[in-house]
C-alpha positions as CSV (number, residue, x, y, z in Angstrom):
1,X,60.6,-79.9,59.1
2,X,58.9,-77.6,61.2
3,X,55.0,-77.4,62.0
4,X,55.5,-73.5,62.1
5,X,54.3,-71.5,59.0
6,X,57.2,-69.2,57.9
7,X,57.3,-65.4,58.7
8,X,56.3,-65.0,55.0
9,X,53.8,-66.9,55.0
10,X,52.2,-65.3,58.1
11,X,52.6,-62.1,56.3
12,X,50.6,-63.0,53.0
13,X,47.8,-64.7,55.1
14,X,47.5,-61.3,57.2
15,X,47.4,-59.1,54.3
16,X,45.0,-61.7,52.8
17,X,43.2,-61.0,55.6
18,X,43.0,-57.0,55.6
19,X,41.7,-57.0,51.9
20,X,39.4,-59.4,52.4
21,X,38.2,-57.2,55.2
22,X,38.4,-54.2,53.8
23,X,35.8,-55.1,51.3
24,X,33.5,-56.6,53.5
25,X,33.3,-54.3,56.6
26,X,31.8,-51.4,54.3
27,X,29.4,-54.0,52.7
28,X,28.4,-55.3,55.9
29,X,28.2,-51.6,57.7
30,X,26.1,-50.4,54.1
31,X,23.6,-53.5,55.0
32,X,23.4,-54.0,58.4
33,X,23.7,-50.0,60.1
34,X,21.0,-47.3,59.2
35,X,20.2,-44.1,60.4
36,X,18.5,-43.7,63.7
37,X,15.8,-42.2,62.3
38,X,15.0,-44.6,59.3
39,X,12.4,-47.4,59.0
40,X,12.2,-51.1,57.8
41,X,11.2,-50.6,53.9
42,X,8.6,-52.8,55.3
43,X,7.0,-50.8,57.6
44,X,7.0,-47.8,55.5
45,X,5.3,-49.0,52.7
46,X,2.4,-50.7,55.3
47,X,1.9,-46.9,56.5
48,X,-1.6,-46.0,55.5
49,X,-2.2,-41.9,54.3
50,X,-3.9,-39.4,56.4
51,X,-6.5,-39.6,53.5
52,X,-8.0,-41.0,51.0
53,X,-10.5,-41.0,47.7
54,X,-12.1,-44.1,47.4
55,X,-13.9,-44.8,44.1
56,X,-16.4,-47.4,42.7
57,X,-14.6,-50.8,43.2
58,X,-11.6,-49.7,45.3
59,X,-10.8,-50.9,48.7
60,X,-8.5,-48.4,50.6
61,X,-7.0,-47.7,54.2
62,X,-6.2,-44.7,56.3
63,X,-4.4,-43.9,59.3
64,X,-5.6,-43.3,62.7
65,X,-7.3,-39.8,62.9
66,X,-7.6,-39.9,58.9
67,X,-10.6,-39.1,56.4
68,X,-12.1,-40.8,53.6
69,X,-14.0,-39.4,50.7
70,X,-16.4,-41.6,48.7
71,X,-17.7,-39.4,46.1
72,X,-20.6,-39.8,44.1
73,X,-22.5,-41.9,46.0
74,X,-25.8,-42.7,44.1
75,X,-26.8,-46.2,43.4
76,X,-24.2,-47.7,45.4
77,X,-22.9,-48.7,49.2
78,X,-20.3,-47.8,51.1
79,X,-18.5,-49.8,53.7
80,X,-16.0,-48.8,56.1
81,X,-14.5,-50.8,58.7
82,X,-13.1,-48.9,62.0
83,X,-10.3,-51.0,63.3
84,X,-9.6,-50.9,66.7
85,X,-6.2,-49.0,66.6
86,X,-7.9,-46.4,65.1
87,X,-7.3,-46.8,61.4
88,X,-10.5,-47.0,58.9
89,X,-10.2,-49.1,55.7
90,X,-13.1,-48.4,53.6
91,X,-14.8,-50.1,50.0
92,X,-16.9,-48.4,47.4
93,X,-19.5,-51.2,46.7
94,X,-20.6,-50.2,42.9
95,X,-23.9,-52.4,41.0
96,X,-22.2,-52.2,38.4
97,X,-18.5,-53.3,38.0
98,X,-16.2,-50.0,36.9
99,X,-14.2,-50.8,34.1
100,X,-10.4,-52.3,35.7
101,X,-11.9,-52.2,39.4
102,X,-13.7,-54.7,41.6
103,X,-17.0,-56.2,41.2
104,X,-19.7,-55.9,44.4
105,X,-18.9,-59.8,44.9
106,X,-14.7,-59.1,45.1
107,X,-15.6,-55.9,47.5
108,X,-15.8,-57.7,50.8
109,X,-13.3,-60.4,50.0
110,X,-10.7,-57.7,49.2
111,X,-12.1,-55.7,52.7
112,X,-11.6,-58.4,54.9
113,X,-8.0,-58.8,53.4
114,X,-6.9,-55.7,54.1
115,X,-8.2,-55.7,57.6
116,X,-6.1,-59.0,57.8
117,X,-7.1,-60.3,61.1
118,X,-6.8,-56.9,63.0
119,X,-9.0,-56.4,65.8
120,X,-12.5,-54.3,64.6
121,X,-14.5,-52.0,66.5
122,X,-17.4,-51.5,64.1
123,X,-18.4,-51.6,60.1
124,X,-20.4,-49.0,58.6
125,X,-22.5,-49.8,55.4
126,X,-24.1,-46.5,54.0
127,X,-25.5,-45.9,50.9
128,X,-28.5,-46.2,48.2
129,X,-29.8,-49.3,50.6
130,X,-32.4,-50.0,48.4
131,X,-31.4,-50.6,45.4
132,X,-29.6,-53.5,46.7
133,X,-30.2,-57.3,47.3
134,X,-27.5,-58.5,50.2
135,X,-27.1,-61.1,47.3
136,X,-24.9,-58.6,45.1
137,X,-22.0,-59.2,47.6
138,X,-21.9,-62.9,46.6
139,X,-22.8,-62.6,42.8
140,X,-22.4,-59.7,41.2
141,X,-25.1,-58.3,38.6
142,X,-23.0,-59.3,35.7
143,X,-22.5,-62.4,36.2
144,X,-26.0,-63.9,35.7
145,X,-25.9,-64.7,31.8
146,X,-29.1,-64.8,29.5
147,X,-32.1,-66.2,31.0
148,X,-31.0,-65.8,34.6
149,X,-32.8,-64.6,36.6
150,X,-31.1,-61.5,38.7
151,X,-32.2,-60.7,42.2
152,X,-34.2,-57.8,42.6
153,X,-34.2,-55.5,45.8
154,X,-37.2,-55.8,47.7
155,X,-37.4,-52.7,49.5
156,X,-34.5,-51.4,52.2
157,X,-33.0,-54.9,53.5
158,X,-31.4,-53.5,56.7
159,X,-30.5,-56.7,58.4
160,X,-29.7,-58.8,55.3
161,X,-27.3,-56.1,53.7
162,X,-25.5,-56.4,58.0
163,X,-25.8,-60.5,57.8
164,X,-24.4,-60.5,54.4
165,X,-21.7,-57.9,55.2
166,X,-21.0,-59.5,58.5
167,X,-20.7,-63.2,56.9
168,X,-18.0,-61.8,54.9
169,X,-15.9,-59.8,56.4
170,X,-16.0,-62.6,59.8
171,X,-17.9,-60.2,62.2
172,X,-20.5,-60.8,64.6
173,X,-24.1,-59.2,62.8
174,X,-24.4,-56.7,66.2
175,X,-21.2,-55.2,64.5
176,X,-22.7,-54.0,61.4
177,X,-24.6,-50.6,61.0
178,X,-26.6,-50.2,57.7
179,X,-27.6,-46.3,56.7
180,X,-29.7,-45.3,54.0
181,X,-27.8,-41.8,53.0
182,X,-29.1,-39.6,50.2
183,X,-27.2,-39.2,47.0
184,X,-23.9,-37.3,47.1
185,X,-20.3,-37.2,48.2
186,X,-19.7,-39.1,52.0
187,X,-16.9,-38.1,54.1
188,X,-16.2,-40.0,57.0
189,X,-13.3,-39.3,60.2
């Protein structure tokens, strides 16, 4: 008996073979080949806007070179971080939690994450400076129940609003600029 497999045999394994690539290479190709000019899904969906509207209790980001819009800022404090490649992600601190957005003590914790560890040039905290106690960012107003007592602002607290913002977000104090802005709609490039 010989070791050889028959010419039929050698035939079926072949064609075997072809089909078995003819279905794959197309998968393969359809996974593993794209355009020249197309990007990881990734990458694309880390791609911050040109601009953006940032409302009480949102945290948003925006490209290098782009603009943000806090509007309507009365009793509350804005605070946007300039990252070092240019990019600026900004939070809309409000007293009072918005209905389905973030409370002033989940502002900074959700700041800091979407800097995720990129290198910052400065933070800006502008705003109705006294109307609030550096405290807020910690514990927000609601969360005192009955009979506790709730921090009350005394007067414009520059550096504790920078130390508190600064503890939170991991940045030296000297990196923090606090602004008391009038009332209105801030823009900032």
């Amino acid at each position: 008996m010989s070791s050889q497999p028959s010419a039929g045999r050698i035939r079926r394994n072949a064609r075997a073979r072809a089909m078995v690539l003819a279905v794959a290479l197309p998968l393969l190709a359809a996974v593993a080949v794209e355009p020249a000019h197309a990007q990881p899904l990734a990458q694309v969906q880390q791609q911050a806007p040109a601009a953006a509207t940032i409302t009480e209790g949102q945290v948003k980001e925006v490209a290098r070179g782009g603009v943000i819009t806090y509007p309507s800022v009365t009793s509350c404090l804005t605070v946007t971080v300039r990252l070092r490649g240019g990019g600026l992600v900004g939070a809309h601190a409000s007293l009072f939690q918005v209905p389905g957005e973030l409370r002033s003590d989940e502002i900074l914790p959700a700041v800091r994450k979407a800097v995720a560890g990129r290198a910052v040039r400065a933070v800006e905290v502008r705003g109705a400076v006294g109307a609030w106690n550096p405290g807020y960012f910690t514990r927000a107003i609601e969360s005192y129940g009955d009979g506790e007592a709730v921090p009350v602002p005394q007067g414009r607290d520059f550096d504790g609003l920078a130390r508190a913002v600064a503890r939170q977000l991991g940045q030296p104090r000297g990196a923090v600029s606090v602004e008391d802005v009038p009332d209105g709609d801030q823009i900032v490039r």
